[in-house]
C-alpha positions in Angstrom: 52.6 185.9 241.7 55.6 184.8 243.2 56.3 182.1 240.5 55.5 184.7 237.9 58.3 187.3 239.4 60.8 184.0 239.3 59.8 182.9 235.8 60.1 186.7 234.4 63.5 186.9 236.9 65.5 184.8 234.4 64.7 187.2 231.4 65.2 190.7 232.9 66.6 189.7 236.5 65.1 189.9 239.6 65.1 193.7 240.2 63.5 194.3 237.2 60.9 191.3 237.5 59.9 192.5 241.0 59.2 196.2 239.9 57.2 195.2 236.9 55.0 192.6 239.0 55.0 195.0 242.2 56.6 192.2 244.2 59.0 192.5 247.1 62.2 191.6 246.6 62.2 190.5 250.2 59.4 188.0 249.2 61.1 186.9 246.7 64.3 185.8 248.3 61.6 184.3 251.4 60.5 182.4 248.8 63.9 180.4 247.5 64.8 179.7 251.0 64.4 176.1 251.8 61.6 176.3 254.3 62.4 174.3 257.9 60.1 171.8 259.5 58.9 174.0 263.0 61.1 172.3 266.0 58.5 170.0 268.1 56.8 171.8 271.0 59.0 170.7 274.0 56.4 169.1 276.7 55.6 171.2 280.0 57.2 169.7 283.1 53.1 169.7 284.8 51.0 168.3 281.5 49.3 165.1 282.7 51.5 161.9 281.7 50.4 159.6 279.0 48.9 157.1 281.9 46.7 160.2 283.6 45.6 161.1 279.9 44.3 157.1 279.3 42.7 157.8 282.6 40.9 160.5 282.2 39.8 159.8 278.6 38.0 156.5 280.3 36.7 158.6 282.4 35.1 160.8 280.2 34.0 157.8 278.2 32.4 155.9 281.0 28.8 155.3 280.9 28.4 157.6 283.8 29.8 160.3 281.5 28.9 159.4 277.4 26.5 161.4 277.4 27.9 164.5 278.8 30.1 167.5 277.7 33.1 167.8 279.4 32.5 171.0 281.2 29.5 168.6 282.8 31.8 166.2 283.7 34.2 168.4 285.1 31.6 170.2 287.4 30.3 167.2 288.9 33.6 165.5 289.5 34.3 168.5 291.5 30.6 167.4 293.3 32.0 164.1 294.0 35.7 165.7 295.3 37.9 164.6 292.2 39.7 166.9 290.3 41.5 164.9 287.5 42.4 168.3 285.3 40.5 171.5 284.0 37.4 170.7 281.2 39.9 172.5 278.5 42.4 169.5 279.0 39.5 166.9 278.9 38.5 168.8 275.6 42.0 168.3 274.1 41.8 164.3 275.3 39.1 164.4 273.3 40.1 165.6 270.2 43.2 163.6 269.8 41.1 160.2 269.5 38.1 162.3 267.4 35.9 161.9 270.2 34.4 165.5 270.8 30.8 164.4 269.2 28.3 161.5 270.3 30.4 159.3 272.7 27.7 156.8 273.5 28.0 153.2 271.3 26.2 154.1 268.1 24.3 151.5 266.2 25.9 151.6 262.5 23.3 150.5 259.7 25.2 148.5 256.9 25.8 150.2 253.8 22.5 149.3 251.2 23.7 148.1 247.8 21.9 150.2 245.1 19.6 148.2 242.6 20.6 147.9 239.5 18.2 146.3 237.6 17.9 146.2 233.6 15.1 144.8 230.9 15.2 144.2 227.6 11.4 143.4 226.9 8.1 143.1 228.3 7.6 141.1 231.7 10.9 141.1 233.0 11.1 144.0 235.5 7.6 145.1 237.4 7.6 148.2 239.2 4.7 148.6 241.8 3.9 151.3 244.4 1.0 152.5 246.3 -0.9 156.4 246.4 -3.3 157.6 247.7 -6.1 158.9 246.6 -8.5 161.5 248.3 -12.1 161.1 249.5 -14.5 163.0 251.0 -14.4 163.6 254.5 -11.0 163.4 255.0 -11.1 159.9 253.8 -7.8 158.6 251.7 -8.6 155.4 249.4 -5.1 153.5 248.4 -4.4 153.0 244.5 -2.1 150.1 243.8 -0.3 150.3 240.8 2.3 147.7 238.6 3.9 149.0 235.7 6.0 147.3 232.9 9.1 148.9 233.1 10.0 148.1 229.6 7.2 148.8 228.2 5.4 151.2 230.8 1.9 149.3 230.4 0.4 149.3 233.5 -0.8 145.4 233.8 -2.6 145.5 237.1 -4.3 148.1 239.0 -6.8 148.1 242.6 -8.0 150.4 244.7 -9.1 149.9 248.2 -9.5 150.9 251.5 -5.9 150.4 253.3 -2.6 149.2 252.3 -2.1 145.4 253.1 -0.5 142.8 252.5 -3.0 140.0 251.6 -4.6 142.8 249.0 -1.4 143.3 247.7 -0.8 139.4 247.7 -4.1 139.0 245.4 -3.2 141.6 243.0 0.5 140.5 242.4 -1.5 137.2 241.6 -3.9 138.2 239.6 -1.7 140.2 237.6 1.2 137.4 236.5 -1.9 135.4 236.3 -3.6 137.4 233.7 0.1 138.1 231.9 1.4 134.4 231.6 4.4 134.8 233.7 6.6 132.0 234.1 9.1 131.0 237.3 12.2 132.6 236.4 10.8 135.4 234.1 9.9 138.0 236.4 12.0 140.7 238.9 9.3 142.7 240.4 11.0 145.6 242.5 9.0 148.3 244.8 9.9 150.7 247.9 10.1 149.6 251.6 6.6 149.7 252.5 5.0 147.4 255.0 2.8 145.6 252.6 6.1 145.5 250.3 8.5 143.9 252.4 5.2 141.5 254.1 6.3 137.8 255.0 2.8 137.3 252.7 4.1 138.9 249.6 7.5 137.5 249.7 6.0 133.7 250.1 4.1 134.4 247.1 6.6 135.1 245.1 8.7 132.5 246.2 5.7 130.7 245.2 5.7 132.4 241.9 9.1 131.9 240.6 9.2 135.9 240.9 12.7 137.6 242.2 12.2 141.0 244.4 14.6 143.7 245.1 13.5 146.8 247.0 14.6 150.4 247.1 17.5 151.9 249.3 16.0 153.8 252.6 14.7 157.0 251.8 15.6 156.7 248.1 12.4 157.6 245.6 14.9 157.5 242.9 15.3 153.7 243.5 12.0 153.3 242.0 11.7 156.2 239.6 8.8 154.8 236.8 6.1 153.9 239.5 6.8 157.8 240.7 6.9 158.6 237.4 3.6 157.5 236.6 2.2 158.6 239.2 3.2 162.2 238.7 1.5 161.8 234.8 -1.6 160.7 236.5 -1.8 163.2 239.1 -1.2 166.4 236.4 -3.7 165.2 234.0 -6.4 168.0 233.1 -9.1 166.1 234.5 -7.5 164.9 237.5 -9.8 166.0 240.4 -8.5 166.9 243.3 -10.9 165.3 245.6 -13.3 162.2 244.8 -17.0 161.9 245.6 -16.4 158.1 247.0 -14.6 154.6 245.8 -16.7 154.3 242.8 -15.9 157.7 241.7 -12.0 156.8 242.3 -12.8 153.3 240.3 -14.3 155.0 237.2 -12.2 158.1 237.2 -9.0 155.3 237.3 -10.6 153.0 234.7 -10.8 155.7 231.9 -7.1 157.2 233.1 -5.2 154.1 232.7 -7.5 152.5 229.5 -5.8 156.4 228.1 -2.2 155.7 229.5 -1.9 151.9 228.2 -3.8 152.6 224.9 -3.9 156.0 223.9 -0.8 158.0 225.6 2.2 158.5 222.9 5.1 157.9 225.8 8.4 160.1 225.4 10.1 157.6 226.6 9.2 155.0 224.3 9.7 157.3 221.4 6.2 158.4 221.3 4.9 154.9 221.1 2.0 153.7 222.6 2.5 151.6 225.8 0.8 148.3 224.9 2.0 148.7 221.3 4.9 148.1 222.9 4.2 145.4 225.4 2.8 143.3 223.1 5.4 143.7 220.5 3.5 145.6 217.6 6.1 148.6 217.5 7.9 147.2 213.4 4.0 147.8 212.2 3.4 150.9 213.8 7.3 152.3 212.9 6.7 151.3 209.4 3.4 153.1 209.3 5.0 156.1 210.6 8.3 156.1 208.4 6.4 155.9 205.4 4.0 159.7 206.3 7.6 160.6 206.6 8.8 159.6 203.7 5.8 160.9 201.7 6.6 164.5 203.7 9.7 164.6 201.8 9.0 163.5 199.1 6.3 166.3 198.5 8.4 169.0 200.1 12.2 168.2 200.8 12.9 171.9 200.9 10.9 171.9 204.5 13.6 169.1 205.8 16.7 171.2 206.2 18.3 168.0 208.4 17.7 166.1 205.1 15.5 162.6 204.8 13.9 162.2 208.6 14.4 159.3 210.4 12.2 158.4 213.3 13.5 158.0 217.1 14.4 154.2 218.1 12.8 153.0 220.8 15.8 151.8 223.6 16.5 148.6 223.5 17.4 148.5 227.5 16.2 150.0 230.5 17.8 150.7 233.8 16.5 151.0 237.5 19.9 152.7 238.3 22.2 152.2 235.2 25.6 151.2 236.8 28.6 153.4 235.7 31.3 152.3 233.1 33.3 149.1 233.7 31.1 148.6 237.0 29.2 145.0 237.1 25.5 145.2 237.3 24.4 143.5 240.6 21.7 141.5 239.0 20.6 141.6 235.6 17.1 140.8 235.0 16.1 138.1 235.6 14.6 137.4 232.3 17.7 137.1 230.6 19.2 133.9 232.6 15.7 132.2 231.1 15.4 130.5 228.0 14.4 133.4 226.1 16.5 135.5 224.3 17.1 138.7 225.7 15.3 141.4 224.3 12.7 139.1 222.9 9.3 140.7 222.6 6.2 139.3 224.9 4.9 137.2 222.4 7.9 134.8 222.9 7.3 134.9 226.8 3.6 134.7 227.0 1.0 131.9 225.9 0.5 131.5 222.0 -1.6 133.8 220.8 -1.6 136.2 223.7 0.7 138.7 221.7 -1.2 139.1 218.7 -4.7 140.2 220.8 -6.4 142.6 219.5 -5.9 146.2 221.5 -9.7 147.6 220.5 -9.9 150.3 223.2 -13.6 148.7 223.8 -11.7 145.7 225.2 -9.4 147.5 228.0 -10.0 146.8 232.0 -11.3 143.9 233.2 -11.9 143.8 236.8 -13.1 141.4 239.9 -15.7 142.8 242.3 -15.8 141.1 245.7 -17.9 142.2 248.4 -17.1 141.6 252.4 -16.4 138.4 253.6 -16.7 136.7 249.8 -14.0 135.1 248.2 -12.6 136.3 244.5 -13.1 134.3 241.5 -9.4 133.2 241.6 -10.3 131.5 245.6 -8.4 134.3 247.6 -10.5 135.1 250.6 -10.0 138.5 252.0 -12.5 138.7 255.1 -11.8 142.4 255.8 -11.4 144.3 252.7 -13.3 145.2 249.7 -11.2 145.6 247.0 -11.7 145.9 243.1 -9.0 144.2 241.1 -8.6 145.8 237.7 -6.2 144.2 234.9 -5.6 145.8 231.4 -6.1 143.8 228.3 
């Protein structure tokens, strides 16, 4: 308001500016003096001196006292017969360093670097995580889960009785096993569980030729299509809410995920079909569908007031954690640094003739029972588990 009286002061003059705007003159003219820095505050002759302050201050931080409020320490040097000055002045010590919080040495946790992660086709970025899934009795049976995060097809599932390493150790391998993946093709990211971060699953995919990365602490967003999927799984109509037993769990997950790889129309694919896309039939099916467009409008243009449709393009990138403009991505998939091309569809990264399979939905999950104490067709020997390994076609 002031400004505005001093803007409208130059037109009409200041009486008449101030009357109109209901400001003081007095303001006013407060206002246009230069304003003066406050003289310092002249030092008492009986405040402590700079060495009794440094004295006190390690006093207070001593490891007798880094725990303790001032008014604690000030008491029980009174105990003790020292008097050094009143808790008020030991509060004031305290606040010119910052120190009126937590005194006692802190253990600082580096900063985590965010995962930036990106894939331009099929089997370049895996995204796996564990849920559970309820029994009866109180009894929780663990789903393991990989997903294509390109593609979204789910390549490898298992269910079984606890979350461990050497289960997830035989799925991983089962699952690049079953999808043809090369060293150097494959980032396969997850959260910081214990079977995640295992010694056993990292030697593996050493092993492999398979890069990791793992989520920041306490992050779920790090690792947002596994919990994705996972919520389209759980909010499916005939998702019970309690299953009669592990082969109830088994058959119930067999028909869910045969549905999500061959039958589910993902949004985020532009309504394409997940293994369409994984194994790089999306031109036949886009064709198909431009031309029922086409004929739409042909037989009734009058019902497309945006003119001739067009269908949605599916992305040709996806990000775990797309980095803001003119930041450099931490590490690109590793895919592109191959000999592929980026953005090349999985028939150029898998065996010859894997691509063009057929997808019949009679031909969906193929899976490897082992009983206690018996090893799996592929050698592993799991003495303490039973587990069902379940790969999609």
């Amino acid at each position: 308001m002031i400004q505005a009286a001093e803007d409208l002061a130059e037109i009409i003059g200041i009486s008449a500016a101030c009357r109109a705007l209901s400001v003081p003159r007095s303001s006013l003219y407060r206002a246009q003096q230069p304003k003066q820095e406050p003289s310092p505050r002249p030092t008492p002759p009986r405040a402590l001196s700079p060495e009794e302050r440094a004295e006190v201050r390690a006093v207070l931080n001593s490891e007798r006292f880094w725990d303790c409020a001032p008014r604690e320490v000030y008491a029980t040097l009174l105990d003790d017969g020292d008097y050094y000055c009143h808790w008020r002045t030991m509060y004031r010590i305290l606040e010119e360093r910052d120190e009126v919080h937590e005194r006692r040495n802190q253990r600082h946790h580096p900063a985590r670097i965010k995962p930036e992660l990106r894939a331009t086709g099929p089997n370049q970025l895996w995204s796996w995580d564990i849920v559970l899934l309820k029994g009866p009795n109180g009894i929780y049976y663990y789903l393991y889960v990989i997903i294509d995060v390109f593609s979204r097809y789910v390549p490898g599932w298992m269910i079984a009785d606890c979350e461990a390493a050497e289960l997830a150790k035989a799925l991983i391998a089962e699952t690049c096993a079953k999808q043809g993946i090369e060293p150097d093709q494959l980032i396969l990211h997850a959260d910081r569980g214990s079977a995640m971060r295992s010694k056993t699953v990292a030697q593996l995919l050493i092993d492999l030729g398979v890069a990791r990365t793992h989520s920041r602490p306490h992050t779920p967003t790090d690792n947002p299509f596994s919990e994705a999927q996972f919520k389209t799984m759980k909010y499916r109509p005939d998702y019970p809410g309690q299953f009669d037993g592990k082969e109830d769990a088994r058959g119930w997950a067999r028909d869910f995920f045969h549905w999500y790889n061959h039958e589910h129309h993902h949004t985020g694919l532009a309504l394409m079909i997940p293994a369409t896309v994984h194994y790089g039939q999306v031109e036949a099916v886009y064709e198909q569908r431009q031309q029922a467009l086409e004929a739409a409008y042909t037989a009734h243009p009058e019902r497309f007031v945006g003119g001739k449709p067009t269908l949605p393009k599916l992305p040709e990138e996806v990000w775990i954690n797309r980095p803001e403009s003119g930041h450099q991505t931490l590490d690109v998939a590793g895919p592109a640094a191959s000999e592929t091309k980026p953005g090349a569809q999985a028939e150029s990264r898998a065996p010859a003739g894997r691509a063009q399979r057929s997808l019949d939905a009679a031909e969906h999950l193929a899976t490897v029972e082992q009983a206690l104490d018996q090893p799996d067709e592929s050698g592993v020997l799991l003495s303490k588990f039973e587990y069902e390994l379940s790969h999609n076609h």
